[in-house]
C-alpha positions in Angstrom: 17.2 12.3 1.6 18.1 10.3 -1.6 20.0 7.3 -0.6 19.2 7.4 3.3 16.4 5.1 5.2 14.2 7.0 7.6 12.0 5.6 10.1 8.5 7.6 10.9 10.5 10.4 12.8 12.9 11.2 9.9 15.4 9.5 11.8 17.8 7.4 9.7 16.9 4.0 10.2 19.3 0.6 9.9 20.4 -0.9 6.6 17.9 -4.1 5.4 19.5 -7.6 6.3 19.3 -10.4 3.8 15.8 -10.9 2.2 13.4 -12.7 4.2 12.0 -15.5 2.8 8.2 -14.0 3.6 9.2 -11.6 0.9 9.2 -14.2 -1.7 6.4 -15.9 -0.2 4.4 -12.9 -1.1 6.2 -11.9 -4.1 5.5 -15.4 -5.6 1.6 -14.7 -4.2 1.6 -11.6 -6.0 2.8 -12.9 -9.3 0.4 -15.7 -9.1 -2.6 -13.6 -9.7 -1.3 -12.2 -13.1 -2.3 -8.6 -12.4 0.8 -7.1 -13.9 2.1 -3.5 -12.6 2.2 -2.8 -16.2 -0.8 -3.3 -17.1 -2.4 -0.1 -19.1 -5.4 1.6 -17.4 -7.4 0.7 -20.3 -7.6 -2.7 -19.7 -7.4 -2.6 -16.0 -10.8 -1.2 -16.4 -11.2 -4.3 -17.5 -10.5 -5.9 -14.2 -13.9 -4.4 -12.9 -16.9 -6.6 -14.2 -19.9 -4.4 -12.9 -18.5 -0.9 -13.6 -21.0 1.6 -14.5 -19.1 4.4 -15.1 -19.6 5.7 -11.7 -16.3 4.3 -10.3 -13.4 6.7 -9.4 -9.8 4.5 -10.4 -6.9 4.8 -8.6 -3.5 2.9 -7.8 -1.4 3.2 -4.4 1.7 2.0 -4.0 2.3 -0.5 -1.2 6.0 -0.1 -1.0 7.6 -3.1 1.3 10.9 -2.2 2.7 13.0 -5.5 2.9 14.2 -5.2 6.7 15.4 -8.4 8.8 12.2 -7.4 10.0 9.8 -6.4 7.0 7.8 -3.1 7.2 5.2 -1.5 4.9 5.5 1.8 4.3 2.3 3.9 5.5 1.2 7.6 5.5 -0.7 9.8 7.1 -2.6 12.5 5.2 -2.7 16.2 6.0 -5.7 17.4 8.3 -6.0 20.1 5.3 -7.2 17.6 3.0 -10.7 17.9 1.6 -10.9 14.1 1.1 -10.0 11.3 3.5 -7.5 14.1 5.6 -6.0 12.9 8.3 -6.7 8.9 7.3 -3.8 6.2 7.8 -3.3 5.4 4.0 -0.9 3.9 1.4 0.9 6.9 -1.1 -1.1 7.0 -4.6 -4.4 8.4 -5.8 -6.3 9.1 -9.7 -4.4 8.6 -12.8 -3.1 11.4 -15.1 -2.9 11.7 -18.6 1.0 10.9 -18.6 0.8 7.8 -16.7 0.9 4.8 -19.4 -0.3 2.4 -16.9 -1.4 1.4 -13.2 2.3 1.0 -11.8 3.5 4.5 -13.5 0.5 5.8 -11.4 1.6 4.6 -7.8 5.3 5.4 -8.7 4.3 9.0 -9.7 1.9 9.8 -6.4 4.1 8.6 -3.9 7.0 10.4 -5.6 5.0 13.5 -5.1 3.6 12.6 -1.7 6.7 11.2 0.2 9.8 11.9 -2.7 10.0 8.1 -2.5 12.1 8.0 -5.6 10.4 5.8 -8.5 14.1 3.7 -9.4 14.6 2.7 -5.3 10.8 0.6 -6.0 11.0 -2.6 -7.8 7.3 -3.5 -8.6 6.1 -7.0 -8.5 2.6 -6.8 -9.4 -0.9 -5.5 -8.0 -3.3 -7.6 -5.8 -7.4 -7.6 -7.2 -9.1 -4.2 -7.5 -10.4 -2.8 -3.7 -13.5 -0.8 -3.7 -15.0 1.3 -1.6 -18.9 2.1 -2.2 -19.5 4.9 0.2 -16.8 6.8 -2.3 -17.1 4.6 -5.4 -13.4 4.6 -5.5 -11.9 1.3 -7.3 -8.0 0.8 -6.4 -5.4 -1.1 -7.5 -2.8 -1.7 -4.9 0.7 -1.9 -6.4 3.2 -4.2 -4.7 6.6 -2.6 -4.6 9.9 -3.8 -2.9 12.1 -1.0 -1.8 15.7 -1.0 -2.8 18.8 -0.5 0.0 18.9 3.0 -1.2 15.4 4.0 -1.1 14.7 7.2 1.3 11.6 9.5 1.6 9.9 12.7 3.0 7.0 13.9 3.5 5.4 16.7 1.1 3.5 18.9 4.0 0.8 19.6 1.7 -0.5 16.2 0.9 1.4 14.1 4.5 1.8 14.9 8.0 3.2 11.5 8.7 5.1 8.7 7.4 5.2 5.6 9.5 6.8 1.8 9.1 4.3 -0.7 9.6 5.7 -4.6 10.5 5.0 -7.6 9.4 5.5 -8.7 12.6 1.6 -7.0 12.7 0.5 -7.5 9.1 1.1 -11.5 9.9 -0.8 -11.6 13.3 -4.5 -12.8 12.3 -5.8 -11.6 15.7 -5.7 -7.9 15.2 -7.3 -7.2 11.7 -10.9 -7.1 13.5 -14.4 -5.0 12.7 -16.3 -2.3 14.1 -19.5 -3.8 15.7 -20.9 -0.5 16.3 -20.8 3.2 15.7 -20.1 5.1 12.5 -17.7 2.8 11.6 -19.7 -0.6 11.8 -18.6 -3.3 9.8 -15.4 -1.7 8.5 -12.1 -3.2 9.0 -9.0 -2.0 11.7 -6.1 -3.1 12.9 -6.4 -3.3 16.5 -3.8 -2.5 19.4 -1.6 -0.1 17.0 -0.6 3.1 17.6 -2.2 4.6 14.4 -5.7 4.4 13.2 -5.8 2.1 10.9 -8.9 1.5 9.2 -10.9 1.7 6.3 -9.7 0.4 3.2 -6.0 1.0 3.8 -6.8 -2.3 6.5 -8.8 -4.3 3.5 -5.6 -4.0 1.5 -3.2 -4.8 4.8 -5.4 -8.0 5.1 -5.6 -9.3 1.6 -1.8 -9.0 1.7 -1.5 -10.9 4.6 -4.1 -13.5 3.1 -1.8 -14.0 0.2 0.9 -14.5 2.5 -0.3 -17.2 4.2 -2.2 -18.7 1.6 1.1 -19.0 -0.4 3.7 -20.1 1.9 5.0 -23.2 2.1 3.4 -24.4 5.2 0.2 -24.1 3.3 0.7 -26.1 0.1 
């Protein structure tokens, strides 16, 4: 589906409208905290003061399709996963060997998870290292901006679902809440959307939108 939009039904979807200027609000964010997408995995390492060699590094790709109305891109893994299956996430997962740096991995994974092809992406940076302790995984999310051209599908084995989230959502500071109680307690959703959105994929969601608003120009 090279060259066609899809929405989260494989339906094709409308052509972008001019950029919005929230996209360079948050590009300009992203670019501000000097976390290039190149940056080699060597030093991103780097990036992780207390690492004791028990952390599990990854990238995912945060791929921002420039709509009238922006949308995030947003999978849903297979229920035959052995880790984190069926979990709202973002495409991306551990480095390989061939990967020269953090970008090269999030390109690579989603190409392999949704055949999101790695020119359509334009990649503006990463935001500060996520971590989850209950997995010790350490990820660096990689801020892309989709191209007119960009298309995807899902590869069955690795996603049963791939969904557009808004910004319309991202931006509204009354949904990203936390569990009080249960299993879940104290980790971060997105409330009053049709997917489960939880876990780290919402820590990510809510740092974004904290960079947006932080760096608009409302704010300065």
């Amino acid at each position: 589906m090279a060259g066609h939009r899809q929405d989260g039904n494989g339906n094709p979807s409308a052509a972008p409208g001019p950029r919005q200027p929230i996209l360079d609000t948050i590009v300009r964010g992203v670019q501000d905290l000097r976390i290039p997408a190149n940056l080699d995995w060597p030093a991103a390492r780097l990036h992780f003061p207390d690492n004791d060699g028990q952390w599990k590094f990854s990238a995912v790709l945060v791929a921002i399709m420039p709509r009238p109305e922006p949308t995030i891109l947003l999978t849903r893994r297979s229920s035959g996963l052995s880790e984190y299956s069926s979990h709202v996430c973002f495409p991306g997962g551990r480095p390989a060997e061939s990967d020269h740096d953090v970008g090269a991995t999030a390109l690579r994974e989603a190409f392999e998870e949704i055949h999101l092809a790695p020119g359509s992406i334009q990649l503006v940076g990463c935001l500060p290292l996520h971590k989850t302790r209950k997995r010790n995984h350490a990820i660096f999310p990689v801020i892309g901006i989709a191209s007119d051209a960009a298309g995807w599908e899902a590869a069955p084995a690795e996603v049963e679902e791939i969904f557009e989230f808004p910004f319309t959502a991202l931006l509204n500071p009354d949904l990203p809440r936390q569990y009080a109680d249960g299993e879940r307690a104290g980790s971060w959703y997105w409330a009053d959307q049709p997917q489960d959105i939880w876990g780290v994929t919402a820590v990510i969601l809510k740092s974004l939108a904290g960079l947006a608003r932080a760096t608009s120009p409302g704010s300065r």
